[in-house]
C-alpha positions as CSV (number, residue, x, y, z in Angstrom):
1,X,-148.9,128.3,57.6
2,X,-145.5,126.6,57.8
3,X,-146.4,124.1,55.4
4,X,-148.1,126.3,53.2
5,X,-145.0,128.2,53.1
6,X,-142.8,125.2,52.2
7,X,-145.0,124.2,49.3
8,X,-145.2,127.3,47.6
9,X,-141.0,126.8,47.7
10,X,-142.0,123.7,46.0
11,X,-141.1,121.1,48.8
12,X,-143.3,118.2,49.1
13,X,-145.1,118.6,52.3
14,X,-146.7,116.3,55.1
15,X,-148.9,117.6,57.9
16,X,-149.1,115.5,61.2
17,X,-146.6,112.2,59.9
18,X,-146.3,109.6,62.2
19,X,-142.6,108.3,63.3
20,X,-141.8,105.4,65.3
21,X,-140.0,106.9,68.4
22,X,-136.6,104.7,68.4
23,X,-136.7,104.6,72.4
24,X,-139.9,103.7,73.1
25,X,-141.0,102.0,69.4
26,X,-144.3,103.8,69.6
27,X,-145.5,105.5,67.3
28,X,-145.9,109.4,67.5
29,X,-146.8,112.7,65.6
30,X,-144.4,115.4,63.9
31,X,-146.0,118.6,63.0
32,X,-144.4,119.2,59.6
33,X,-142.1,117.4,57.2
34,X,-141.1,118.7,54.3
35,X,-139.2,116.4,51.5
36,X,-136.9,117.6,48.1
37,X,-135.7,114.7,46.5
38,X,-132.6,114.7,44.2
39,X,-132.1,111.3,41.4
40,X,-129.1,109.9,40.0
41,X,-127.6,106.8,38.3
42,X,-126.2,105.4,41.4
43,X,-128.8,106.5,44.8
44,X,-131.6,108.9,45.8
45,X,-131.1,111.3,48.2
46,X,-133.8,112.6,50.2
47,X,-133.4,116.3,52.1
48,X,-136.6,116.4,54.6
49,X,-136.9,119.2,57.2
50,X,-138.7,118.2,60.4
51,X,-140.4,121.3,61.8
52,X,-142.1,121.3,65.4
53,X,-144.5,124.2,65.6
54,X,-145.3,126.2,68.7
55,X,-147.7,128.6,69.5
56,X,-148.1,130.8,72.4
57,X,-146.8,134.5,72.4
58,X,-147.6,134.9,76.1
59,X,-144.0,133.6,77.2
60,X,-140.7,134.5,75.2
61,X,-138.1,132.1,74.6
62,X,-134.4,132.5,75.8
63,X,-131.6,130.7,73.5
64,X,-128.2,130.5,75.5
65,X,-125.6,131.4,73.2
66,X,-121.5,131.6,73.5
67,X,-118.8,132.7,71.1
68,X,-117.0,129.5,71.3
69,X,-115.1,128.4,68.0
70,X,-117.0,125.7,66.6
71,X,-115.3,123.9,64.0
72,X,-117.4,125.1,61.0
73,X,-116.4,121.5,59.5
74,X,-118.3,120.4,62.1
75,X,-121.3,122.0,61.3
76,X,-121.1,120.0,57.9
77,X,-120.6,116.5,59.5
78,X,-122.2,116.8,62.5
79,X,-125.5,116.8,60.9
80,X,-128.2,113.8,61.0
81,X,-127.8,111.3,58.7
82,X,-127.4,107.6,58.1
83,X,-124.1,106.0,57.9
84,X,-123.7,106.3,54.2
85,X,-125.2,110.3,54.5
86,X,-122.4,110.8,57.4
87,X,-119.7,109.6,55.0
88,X,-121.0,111.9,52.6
89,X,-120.9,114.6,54.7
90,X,-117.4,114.3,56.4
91,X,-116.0,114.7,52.7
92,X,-118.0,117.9,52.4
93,X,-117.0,119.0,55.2
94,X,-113.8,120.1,53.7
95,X,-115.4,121.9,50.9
96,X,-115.4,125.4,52.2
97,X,-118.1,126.7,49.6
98,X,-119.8,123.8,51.5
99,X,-119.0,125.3,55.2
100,X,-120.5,128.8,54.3
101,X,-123.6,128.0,52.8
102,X,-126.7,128.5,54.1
103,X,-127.4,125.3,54.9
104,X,-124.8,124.6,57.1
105,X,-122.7,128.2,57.7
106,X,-122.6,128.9,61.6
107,X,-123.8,132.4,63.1
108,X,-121.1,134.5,65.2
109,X,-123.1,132.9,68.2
110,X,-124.3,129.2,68.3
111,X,-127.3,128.2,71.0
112,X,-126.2,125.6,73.3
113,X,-129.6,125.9,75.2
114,X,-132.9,126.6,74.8
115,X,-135.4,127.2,77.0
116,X,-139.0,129.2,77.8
117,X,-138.9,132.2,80.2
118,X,-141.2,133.1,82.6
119,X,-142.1,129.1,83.2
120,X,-143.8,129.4,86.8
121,X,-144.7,133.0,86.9
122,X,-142.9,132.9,90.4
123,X,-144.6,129.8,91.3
124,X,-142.6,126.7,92.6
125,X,-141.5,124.0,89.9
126,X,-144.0,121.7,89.4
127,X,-141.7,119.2,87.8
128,X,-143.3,119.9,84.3
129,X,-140.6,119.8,81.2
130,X,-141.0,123.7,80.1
131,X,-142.0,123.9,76.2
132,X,-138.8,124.3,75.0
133,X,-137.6,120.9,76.2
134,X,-140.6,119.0,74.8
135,X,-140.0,120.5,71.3
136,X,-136.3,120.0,71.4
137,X,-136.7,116.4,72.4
138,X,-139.7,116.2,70.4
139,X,-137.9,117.5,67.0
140,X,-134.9,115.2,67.3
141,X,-137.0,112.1,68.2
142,X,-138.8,112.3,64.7
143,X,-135.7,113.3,63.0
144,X,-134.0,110.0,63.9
145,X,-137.7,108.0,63.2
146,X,-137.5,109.7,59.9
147,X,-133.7,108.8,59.5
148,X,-134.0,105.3,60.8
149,X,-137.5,105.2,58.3
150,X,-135.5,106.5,54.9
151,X,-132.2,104.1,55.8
152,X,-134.5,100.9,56.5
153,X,-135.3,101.3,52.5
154,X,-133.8,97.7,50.8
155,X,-130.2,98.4,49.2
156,X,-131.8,96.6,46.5
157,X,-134.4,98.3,45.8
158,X,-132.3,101.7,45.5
159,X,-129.4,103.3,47.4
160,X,-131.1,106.1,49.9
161,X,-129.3,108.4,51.6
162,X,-131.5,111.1,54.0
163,X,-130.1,113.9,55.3
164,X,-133.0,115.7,57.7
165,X,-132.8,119.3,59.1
166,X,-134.3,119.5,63.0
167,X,-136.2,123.0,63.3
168,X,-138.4,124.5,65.6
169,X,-140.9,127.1,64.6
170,X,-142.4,129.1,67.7
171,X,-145.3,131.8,67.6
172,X,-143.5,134.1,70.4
173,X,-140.5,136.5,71.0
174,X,-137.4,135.0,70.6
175,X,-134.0,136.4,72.5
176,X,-130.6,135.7,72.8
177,X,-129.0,135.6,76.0
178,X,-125.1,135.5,77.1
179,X,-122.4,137.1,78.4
180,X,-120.9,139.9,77.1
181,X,-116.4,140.2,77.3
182,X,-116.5,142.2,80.9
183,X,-119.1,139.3,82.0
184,X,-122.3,141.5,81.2
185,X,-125.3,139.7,80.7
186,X,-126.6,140.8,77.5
187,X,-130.4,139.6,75.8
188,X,-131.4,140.6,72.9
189,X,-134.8,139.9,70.9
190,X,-133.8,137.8,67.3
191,X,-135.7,136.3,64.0
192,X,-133.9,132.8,64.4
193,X,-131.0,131.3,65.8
194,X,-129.1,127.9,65.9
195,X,-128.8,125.8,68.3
């Protein structure tokens, strides 16, 4: 469904790639990656989006969030690159058209955690990384393989630059959880956040 979705907005789509995990140098599967490529005189540049799907509505996830000030010129160069993309995008970074695009504009309340509720059902830990974990560390794992894949291209043979979007696509309720001014816990059921 995701990919189907992603072609019709006329990205280039591949189902089940294969990566080369940079820690362990095996070789492992990605749900989704979707590729726009842009050509000039002088390099390529290759935007991919890396999407781990989950399924499952039985448990909700929980994203921690905080109202801490991010630098939004952070969320511009803080994004996964190779050295010449990071260049790229510390320059942008200063743009402010650039800063409140969709691409890379912040919401009011950034994730710093993500996790599924409702792991053990009131049973003790059995050690088991919940779901959340394993896509997190899943999605970033392929989007450095994918990264490290794009930048390993000869300078030669053309000047690449990949910049690659992490995203996690779950099939189950998603809320936000934090605490409110007077130190309320607040949740609340969302579409999407960032993390």
């Amino acid at each position: 469904e995701i990919a189907q979705c992603l072609q019709k907005a006329e990205f280039s789509v591949n189902q089940s790639e294969f990566f080369e995990d940079s820690e362990s140098g095996k070789w492992r599967e990605t749900d989704v990656i979707a590729y726009a490529e842009y050509r000039s005189d002088k390099c390529r540049t290759i935007f991919a989006m890396v999407a781990e799907c989950k399924g499952g509505k039985d448990k909700p996830w929980v994203l921690f969030s905080s109202k801490d000030n991010y630098p939004e010129s952070l969320s511009v160069a803080r994004r996964a690159s190779s050295e010449k993309g990071s260049s790229i995008l510390n320059i942008l970074a200063l743009d402010e058209k650039i800063k409140k695009s969709p691409l890379f504009s912040l919401p009011e309340r950034p994730g710093y955690g993500l996790a599924v509720a409702l792991k053990n059902d009131g049973n003790k830990d059995d050690g088991k990384k919940d779901d959340a974990f394993k896509a997190l560390n899943s999605v970033l794992k392929a989007t450095i393989g994918i990264i490290n894949r794009l930048d390993s291209v000869p300078l030669d043979v053309e000047n690449l630059i990949p910049f690659v979007w992490p995203v996690i696509v779950i099939n189950a309720p998603l809320f936000e959880s934090y605490l409110d001014n007077e130190g309320n816990l607040q949740v609340n059921e969302i579409q999407k956040g960032l993390l």
